[in-house]
C-alpha positions in Angstrom: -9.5 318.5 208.3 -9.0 321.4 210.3 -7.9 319.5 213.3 -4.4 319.5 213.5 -2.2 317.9 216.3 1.4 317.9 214.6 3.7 320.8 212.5 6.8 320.4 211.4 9.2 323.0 209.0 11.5 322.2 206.7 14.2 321.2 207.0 15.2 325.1 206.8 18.9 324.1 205.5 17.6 321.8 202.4 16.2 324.1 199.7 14.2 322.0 198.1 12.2 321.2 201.2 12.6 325.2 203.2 9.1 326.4 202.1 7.4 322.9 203.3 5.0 323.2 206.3 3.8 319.4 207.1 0.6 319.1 209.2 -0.9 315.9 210.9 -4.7 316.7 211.1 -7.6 314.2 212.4 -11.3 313.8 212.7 -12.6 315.3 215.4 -15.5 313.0 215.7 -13.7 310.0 216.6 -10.2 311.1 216.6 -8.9 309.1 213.7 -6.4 310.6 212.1 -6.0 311.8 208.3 -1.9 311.1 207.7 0.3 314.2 207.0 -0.1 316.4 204.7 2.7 319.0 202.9 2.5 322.6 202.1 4.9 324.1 199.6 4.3 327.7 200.0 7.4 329.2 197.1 8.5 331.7 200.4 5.5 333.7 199.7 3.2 333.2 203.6 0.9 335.7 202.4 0.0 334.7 199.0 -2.1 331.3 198.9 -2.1 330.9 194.9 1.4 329.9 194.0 0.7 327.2 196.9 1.2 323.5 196.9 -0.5 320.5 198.2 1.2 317.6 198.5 3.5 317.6 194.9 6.0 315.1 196.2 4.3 312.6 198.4 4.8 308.9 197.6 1.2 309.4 196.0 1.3 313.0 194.7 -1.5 315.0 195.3 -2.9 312.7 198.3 -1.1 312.8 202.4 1.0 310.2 203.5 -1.1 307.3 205.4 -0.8 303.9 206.0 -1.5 303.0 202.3 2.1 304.7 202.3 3.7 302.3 204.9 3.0 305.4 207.8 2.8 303.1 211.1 -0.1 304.9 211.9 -2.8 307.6 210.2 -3.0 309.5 213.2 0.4 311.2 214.1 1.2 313.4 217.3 3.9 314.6 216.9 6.8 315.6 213.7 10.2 316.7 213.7 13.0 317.0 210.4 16.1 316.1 210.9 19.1 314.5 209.7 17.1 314.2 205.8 13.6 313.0 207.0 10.7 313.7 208.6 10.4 311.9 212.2 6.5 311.3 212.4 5.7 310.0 216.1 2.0 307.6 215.5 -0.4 307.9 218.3 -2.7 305.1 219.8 -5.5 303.3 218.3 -7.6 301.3 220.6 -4.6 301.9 222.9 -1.9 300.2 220.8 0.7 302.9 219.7 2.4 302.1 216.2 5.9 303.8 217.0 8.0 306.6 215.2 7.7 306.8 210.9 11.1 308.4 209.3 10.0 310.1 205.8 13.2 310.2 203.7 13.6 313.2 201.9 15.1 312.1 199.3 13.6 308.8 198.7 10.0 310.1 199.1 9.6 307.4 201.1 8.2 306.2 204.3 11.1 303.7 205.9 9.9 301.1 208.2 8.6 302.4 211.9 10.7 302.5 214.6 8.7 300.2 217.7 9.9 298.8 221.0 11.1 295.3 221.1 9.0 293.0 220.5 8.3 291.2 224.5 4.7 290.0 223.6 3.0 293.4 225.4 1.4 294.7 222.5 -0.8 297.3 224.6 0.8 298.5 227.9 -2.8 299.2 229.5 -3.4 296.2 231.8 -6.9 295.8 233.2 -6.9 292.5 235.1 -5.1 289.5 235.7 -5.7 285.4 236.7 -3.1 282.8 236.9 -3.3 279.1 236.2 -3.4 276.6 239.3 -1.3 273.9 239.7 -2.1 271.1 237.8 -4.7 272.4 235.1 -4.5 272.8 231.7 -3.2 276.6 232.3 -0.1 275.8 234.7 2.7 278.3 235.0 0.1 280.7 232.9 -0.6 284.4 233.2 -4.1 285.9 231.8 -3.7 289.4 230.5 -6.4 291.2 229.9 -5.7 294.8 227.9 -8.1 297.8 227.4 -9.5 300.9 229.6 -12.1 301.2 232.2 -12.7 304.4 231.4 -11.6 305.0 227.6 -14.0 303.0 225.4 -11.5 302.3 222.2 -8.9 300.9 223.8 -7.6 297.3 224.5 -5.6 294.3 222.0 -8.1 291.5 223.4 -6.5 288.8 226.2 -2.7 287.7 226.1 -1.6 284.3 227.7 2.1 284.3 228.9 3.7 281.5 229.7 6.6 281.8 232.0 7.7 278.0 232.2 7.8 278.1 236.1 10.5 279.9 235.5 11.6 284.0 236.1 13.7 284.4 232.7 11.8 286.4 230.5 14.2 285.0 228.1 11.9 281.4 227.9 8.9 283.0 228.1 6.1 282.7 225.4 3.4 285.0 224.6 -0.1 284.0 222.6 -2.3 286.9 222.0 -6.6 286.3 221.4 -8.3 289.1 219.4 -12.5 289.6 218.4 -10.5 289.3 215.1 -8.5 286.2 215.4 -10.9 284.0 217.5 -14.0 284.6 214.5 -14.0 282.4 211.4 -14.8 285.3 209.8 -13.5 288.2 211.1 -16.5 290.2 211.6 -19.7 290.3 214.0 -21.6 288.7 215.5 -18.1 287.6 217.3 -18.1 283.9 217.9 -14.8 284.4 220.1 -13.4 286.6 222.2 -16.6 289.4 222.0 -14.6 292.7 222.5 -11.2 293.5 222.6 -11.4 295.6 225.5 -11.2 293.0 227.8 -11.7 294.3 232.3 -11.6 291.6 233.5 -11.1 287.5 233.9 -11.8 284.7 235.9 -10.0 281.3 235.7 -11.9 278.1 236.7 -9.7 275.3 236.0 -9.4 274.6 232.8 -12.1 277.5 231.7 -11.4 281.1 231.2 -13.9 283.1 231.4 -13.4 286.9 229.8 -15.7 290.1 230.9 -15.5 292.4 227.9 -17.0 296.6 226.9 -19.2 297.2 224.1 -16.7 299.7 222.0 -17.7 299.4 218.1 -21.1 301.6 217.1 -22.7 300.3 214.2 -24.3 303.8 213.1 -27.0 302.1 210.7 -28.5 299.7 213.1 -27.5 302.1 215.9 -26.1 299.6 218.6 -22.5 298.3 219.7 -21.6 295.0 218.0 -19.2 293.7 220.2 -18.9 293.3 224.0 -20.2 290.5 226.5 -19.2 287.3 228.1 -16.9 285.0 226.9 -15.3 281.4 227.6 -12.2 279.7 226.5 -11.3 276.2 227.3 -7.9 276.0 225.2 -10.0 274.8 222.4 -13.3 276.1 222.2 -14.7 279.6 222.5 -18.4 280.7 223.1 -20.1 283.9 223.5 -22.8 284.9 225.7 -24.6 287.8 224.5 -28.1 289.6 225.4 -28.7 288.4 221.8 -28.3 284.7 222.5 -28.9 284.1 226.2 -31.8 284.3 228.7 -30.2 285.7 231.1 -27.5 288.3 230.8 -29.0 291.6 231.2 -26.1 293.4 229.4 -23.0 293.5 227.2 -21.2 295.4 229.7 -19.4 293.4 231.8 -17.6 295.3 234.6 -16.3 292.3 236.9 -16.1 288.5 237.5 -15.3 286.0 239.6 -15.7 282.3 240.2 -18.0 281.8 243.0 -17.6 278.9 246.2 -20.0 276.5 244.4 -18.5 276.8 241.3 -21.1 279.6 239.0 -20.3 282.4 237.7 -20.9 285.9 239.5 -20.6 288.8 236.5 -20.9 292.2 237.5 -22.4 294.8 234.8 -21.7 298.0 234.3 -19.9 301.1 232.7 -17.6 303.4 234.7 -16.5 305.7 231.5 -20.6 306.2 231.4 -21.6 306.0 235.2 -24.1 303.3 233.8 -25.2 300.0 235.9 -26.9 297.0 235.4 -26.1 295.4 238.3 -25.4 291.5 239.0 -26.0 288.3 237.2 -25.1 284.5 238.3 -24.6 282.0 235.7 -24.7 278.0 236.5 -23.5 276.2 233.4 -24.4 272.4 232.5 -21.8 269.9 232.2 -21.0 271.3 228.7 -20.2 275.0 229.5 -20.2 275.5 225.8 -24.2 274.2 225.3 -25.8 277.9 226.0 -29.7 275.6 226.3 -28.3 274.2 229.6 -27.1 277.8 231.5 -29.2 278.0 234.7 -29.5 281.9 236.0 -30.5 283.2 238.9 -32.4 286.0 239.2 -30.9 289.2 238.6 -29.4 291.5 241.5 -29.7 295.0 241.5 -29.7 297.8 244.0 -30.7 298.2 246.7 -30.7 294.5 247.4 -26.9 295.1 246.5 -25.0 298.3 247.1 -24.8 299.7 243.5 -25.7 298.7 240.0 -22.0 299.3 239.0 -19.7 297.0 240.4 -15.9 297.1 240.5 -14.7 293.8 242.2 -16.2 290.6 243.3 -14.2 288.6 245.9 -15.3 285.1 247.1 -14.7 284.4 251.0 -15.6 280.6 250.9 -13.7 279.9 254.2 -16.2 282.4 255.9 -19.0 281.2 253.1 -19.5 284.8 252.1 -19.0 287.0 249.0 -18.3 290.3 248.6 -18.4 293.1 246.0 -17.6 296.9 245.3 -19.6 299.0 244.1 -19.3 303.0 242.8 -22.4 305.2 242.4 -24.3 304.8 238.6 -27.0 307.1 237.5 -30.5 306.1 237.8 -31.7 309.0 235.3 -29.7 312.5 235.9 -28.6 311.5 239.8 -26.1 309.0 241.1 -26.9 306.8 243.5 -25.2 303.4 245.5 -22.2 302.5 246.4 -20.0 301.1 248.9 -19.6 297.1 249.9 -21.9 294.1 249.9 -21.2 291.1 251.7 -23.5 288.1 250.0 -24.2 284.9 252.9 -24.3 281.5 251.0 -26.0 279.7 254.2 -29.0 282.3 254.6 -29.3 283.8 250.8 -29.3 287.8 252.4 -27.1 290.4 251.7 -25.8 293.1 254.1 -24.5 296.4 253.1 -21.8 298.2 254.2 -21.2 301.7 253.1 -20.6 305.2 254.7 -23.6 304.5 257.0 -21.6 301.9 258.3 -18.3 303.0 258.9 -16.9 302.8 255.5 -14.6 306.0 255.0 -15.3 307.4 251.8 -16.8 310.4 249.9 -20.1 311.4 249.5 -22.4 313.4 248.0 -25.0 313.4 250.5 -26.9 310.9 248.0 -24.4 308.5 247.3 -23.3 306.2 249.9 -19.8 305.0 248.8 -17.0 305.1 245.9 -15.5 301.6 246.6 -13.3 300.4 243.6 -11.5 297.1 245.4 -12.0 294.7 247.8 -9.8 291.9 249.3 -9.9 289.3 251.8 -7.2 288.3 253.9 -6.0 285.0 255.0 -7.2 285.7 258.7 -10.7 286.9 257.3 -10.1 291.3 257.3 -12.1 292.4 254.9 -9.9 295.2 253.0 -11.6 297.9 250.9 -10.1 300.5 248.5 -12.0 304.0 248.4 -11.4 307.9 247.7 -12.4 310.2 249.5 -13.1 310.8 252.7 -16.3 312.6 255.1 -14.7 316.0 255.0 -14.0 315.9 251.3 -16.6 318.4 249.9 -17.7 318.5 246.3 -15.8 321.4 245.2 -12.6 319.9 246.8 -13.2 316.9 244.2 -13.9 319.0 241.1 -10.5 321.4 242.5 -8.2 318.7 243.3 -9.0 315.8 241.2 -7.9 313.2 240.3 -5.7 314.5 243.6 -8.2 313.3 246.0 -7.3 311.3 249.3 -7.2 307.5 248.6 -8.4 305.3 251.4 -7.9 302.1 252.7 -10.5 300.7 254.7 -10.6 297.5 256.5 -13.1 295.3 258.7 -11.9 293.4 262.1 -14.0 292.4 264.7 -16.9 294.5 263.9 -15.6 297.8 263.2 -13.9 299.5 260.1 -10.6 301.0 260.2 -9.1 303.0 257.7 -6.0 304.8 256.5 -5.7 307.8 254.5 -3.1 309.1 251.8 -3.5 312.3 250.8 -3.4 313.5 246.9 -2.8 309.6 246.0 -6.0 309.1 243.9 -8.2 305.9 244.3 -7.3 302.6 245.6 -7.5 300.6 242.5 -6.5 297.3 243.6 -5.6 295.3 246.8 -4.7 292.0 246.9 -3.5 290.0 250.3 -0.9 286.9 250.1 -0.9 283.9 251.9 1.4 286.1 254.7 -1.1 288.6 254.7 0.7 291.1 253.7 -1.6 293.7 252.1 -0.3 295.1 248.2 -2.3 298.3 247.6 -2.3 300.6 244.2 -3.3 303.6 243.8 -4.1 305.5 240.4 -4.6 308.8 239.0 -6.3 307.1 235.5 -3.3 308.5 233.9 -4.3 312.0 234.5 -1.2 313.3 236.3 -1.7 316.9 235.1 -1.3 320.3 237.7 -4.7 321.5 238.3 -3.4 325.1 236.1 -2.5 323.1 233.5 1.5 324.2 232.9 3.3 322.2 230.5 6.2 322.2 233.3 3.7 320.5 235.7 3.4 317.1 233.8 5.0 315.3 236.7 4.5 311.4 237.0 3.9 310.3 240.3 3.5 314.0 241.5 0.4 312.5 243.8 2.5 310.6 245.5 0.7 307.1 244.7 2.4 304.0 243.8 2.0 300.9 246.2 0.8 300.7 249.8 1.9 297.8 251.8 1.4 296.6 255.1 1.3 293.3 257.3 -1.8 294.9 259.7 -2.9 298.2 259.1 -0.3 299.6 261.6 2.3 300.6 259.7 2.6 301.3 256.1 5.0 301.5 253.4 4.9 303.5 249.9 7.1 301.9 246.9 6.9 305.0 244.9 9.0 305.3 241.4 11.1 308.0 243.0 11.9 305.3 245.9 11.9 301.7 244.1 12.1 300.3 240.7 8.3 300.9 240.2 7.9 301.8 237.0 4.7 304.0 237.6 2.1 305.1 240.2 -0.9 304.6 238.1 -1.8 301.3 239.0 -4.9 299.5 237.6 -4.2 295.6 239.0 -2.5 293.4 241.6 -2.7 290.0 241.6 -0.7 287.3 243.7 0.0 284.3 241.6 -0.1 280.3 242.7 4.0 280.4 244.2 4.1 283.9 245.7 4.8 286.2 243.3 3.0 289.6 242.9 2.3 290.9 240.0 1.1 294.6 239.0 -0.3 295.3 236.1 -0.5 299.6 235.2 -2.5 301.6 233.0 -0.4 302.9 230.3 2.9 301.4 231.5 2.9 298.0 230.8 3.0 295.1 233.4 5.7 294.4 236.6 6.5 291.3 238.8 7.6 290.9 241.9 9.4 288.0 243.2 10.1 287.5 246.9 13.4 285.7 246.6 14.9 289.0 245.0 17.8 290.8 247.1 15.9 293.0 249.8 15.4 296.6 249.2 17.1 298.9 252.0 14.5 301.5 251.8 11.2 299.3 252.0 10.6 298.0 255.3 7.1 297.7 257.7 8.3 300.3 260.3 8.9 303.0 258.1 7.8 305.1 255.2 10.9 305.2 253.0 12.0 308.5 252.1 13.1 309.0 248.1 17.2 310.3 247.3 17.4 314.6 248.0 17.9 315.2 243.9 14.0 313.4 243.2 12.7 314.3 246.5 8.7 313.7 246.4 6.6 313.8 249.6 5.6 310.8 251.6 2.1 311.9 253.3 1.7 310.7 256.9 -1.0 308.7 256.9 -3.9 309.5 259.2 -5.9 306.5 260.5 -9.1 306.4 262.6 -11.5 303.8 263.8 -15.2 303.6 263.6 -17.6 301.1 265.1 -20.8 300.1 263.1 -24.1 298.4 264.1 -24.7 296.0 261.7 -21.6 294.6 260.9 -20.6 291.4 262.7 -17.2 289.6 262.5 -15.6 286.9 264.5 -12.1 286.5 263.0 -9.3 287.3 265.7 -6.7 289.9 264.7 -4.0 288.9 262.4 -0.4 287.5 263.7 1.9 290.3 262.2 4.7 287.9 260.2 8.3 289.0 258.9 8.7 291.2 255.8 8.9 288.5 252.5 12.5 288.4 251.8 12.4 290.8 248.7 11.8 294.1 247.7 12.6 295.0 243.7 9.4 295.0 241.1 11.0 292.6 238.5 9.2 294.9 235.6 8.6 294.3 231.8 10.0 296.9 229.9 10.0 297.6 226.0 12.9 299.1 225.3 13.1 301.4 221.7 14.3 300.1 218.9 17.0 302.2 216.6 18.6 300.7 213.6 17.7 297.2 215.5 20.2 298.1 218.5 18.4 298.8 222.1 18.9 302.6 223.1 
């Protein structure tokens, strides 16, 4: 191939191996990689006949892959040293491989250096769901892995069990595949249907799992994976275009159990911009028996506020339901988005977008870029947006993914909102039972200078990380530079069944909180802590600003403010590397 991401020389000081050039190469197409490959050129650069391919590779003549015991085909990134060749794998599907050491002398690939094994084998967390009290799933965690926005990515669903406990030590892992769930290993899958898994919704003792199409079959020119699937500790079933009545795609973009118990699954693409807006699924009293599914007609926009949903959030105290939405294309232009608030009692939806109050940017066609929605315990409506009305479209194409991130929220009829400059989107919010609002903020892993320097790689250089607040009065930012985040590019928050938060990132792996920890001195409601002078990072003022709207209606009082939770370090996951089995 002539796509090559690695060199390496050498080493310079060994001459048998001084004339070798090694080279990583790929396919361009679907960036799969080739192995490595090693040039002999006998000290003469400029004359290409006395050159050598590959004489003293395990297989001589052919590159060192994975047939070879390489960790990965696709390698990154090579260095010699110390006798060997240090060959650093890349991600496939988003799962990285670790660090191959070719011996020199051997010829031989020794066995990959990987980080400890702590049951996370893909660090990019899309959603999360926790087992209540008293169900099958108890003391559970639902991980779901993948990308939003990267198709190949994801290692399926991972169930953690933490024993009611918060030592990692007793904690056990189980990890669900498209693989591992099929009898025979290939589709149609009869378990889990993809293994990029957004999102998940626990219902008792069910688990239901929204998945992405991500495997093209060039032949019969379709994805053969993606849709709905359900896991009741024994049983799975998949619920396809192919086999139901009722689901209008394979892309499932969000879920959540609704007040009467069905099934609200929200369809959709944001990698593509694509939407196929909402369906509602009422099982029989054997959710496995696909003859009995009842579904309601399907909702699309404008009778909801875009064909793509983000989030879908159940208010049964107020017997409402709301969802986010982001523009999708209808042909060549975007159009949609913002908030939708569904009313069980009358059946009618009412919208809620930048019409309406809802700060956020637009195109002038477009009507909203909501990507979360929570509701508090006193009935505020929260919304996560980017973007605001004075953000133009070239100050989006200049500064992104450096564009203001919004939090908006609905109280007694009118929106609210808060604004942090540079901090991306609002990914996620979630509200605990103290109504203290957890909000993350996320670049989607792009935290690159807008010139492109090598020196300006700078994680958390947008100045993202968590939002909290108890009211919308004063804020606080938990920044890596400030706590023990361990990054600002947050995909998830969710609050489990006894308190604890717990964040999952995209690239980073997953964190928990736990209130009872030792406070954190810098972390309080009144002020915006300010990071140490040597990893000094901005903290933007926020600016906040109130705007009445004439359709919305509201009739829960203004929240109580309550004490900060006792509490204030992310207890995070970490995977340590692995040399010569001793943690470096």
């Amino acid at each position: 191939s002539n796509f090559v991401d690695a060199i390496a020389f050498g080493p310079p000081d060994d001459p048998e191996w001084q004339n070798t050039v090694w080279f990583s190469t790929y396919r361009s197409l679907n960036g799969r990689g080739y192995g490595v490959s090693a040039l002999d050129h006998g000290g003469t650069l400029g004359n290409r006949s006395d050159d050598t391919w590959n004489a003293r590779n395990p297989v001589a003549g052919e590159p060192i892959t994975t047939a070879d015991g390489l960790a990965g085909d696709r390698v990154q990134a090579m260095v010699t040293g110390g006798g060997k060749v240090w060959m650093g794998t890349s991600a496939v599907n988003g799962t990285a491989h670790g660090i191959s050491p070719f011996d020199l002398v051997k010829r031989s690939v020794d066995a990959p250096l990987t980080t400890a094994a702590t049951g996370l084998p893909n660090n990019y967390i899309t959603d999360l769901a926790f087992g209540e009290p008293g169900t099958r799933w108890e003391n559970q965690v639902w991980v779901t892995t993948g990308h939003r926005r990267e198709r190949r990515h994801g290692a399926g669903v991972l169930r953690l069990d933490t024993r009611g406990t918060l030592d990692p030590g007793d904690d056990t892992w189980s990890q669900y595949t498209k693989e591992s769930t099929d009898d025979d290993q290939q589709p149609p899958w009869t378990g889990l249907a993809s293994n990029n898994v957004v999102a998940v919704a626990v219902d008792g003792d069910r688990v239901w799992f929204g998945t992405r199409e991500t495997a093209w079959d060039r032949s019969r020119r379709e994805y053969t994976d993606g849709g709905l699937s359900l896991f009741d500790g024994d049983t799975w079933t998949v619920r396809t275009v192919d086999n139901t009545d009722g689901l209008q795609s394979n892309r499932v973009s969000a879920l959540a159990v609704g007040c009467h118990g069905e099934l609200w699954i929200g369809l959709g693409d944001l990698q593509e911009g694509l939407g196929d807006g909402i369906n509602v699924l009422e099982t029989g009293e054997d959710p496995h028996n696909r003859e009995a599914d009842a579904w309601w007609a399907p909702l699309n926009f404008p009778t909801i506020p875009s064909n793509l949903i983000t989030r879908i959030v159940p208010d049964c105290d107020a017997g409402h339901l709301w969802v986010s939405g982001v523009p999708y294309f209808s042909g060549a232009r975007p159009q949609g988005g913002g908030l939708g608030m569904y009313d069980y009692a009358t059946q009618m939806w009412t919208a809620y977008t930048v019409d309406h109050g809802l700060q956020t940017f637009t195109n002038g066609v477009t009507t909203g870029e909501a990507q979360s929605i929570a509701i508090g315990p006193d009935g505020t409506v929260w919304a996560g947006t980017w973007g605001t009305s004075a953000t133009s479209s070239s100050d989006v194409i200049r500064d992104w993914p450096y564009v203001p991130a919004v939090v908006n929220w609905y109280r007694d009829g009118s929106w609210t909102n808060v604004v942090f400059d540079g901090a991306g989107w609002i990914s996620s919010i979630a509200v605990d039972e103290d109504g203290m609002v957890w909000a993350g903020t996320s670049h989607g892993g792009m935290d690159l200078d807008r010139d492109g320097q090598p020196e300006d790689l700078e994680v958390g250089k947008g100045v993202g990380g968590l939002k909290l607040t108890q009211d919308g009065t004063a804020w606080t930012s938990w920044l890596p530079a400030n706590s023990d985040l361990v990054s600002d590019d947050i995909e998830v928050i969710a609050i489990s069944p006894d308190g604890d938060v717990w964040i999952g990132t995209s690239g980073w792996g997953l964190m928990r909180f736990h209130p009872g920890m030792p406070a954190q001195p810098t972390a309080t409601l009144t002020e915006t802590p300010v990071p140490p002078s040597a990893t000094a990072t901005p903290t933007p003022t926020p600016t906040r600003t109130t705007t009445s709207t004439a359709t919305a209606t509201a009739t829960s009082p203004p929240p109580t403010p309550t004490p900060t939770p006792a509490g204030g370090l992310p207890n995070h996951i970490y995977l340590p590397l692995l040399m010569n089995n001793r943690v470096r």
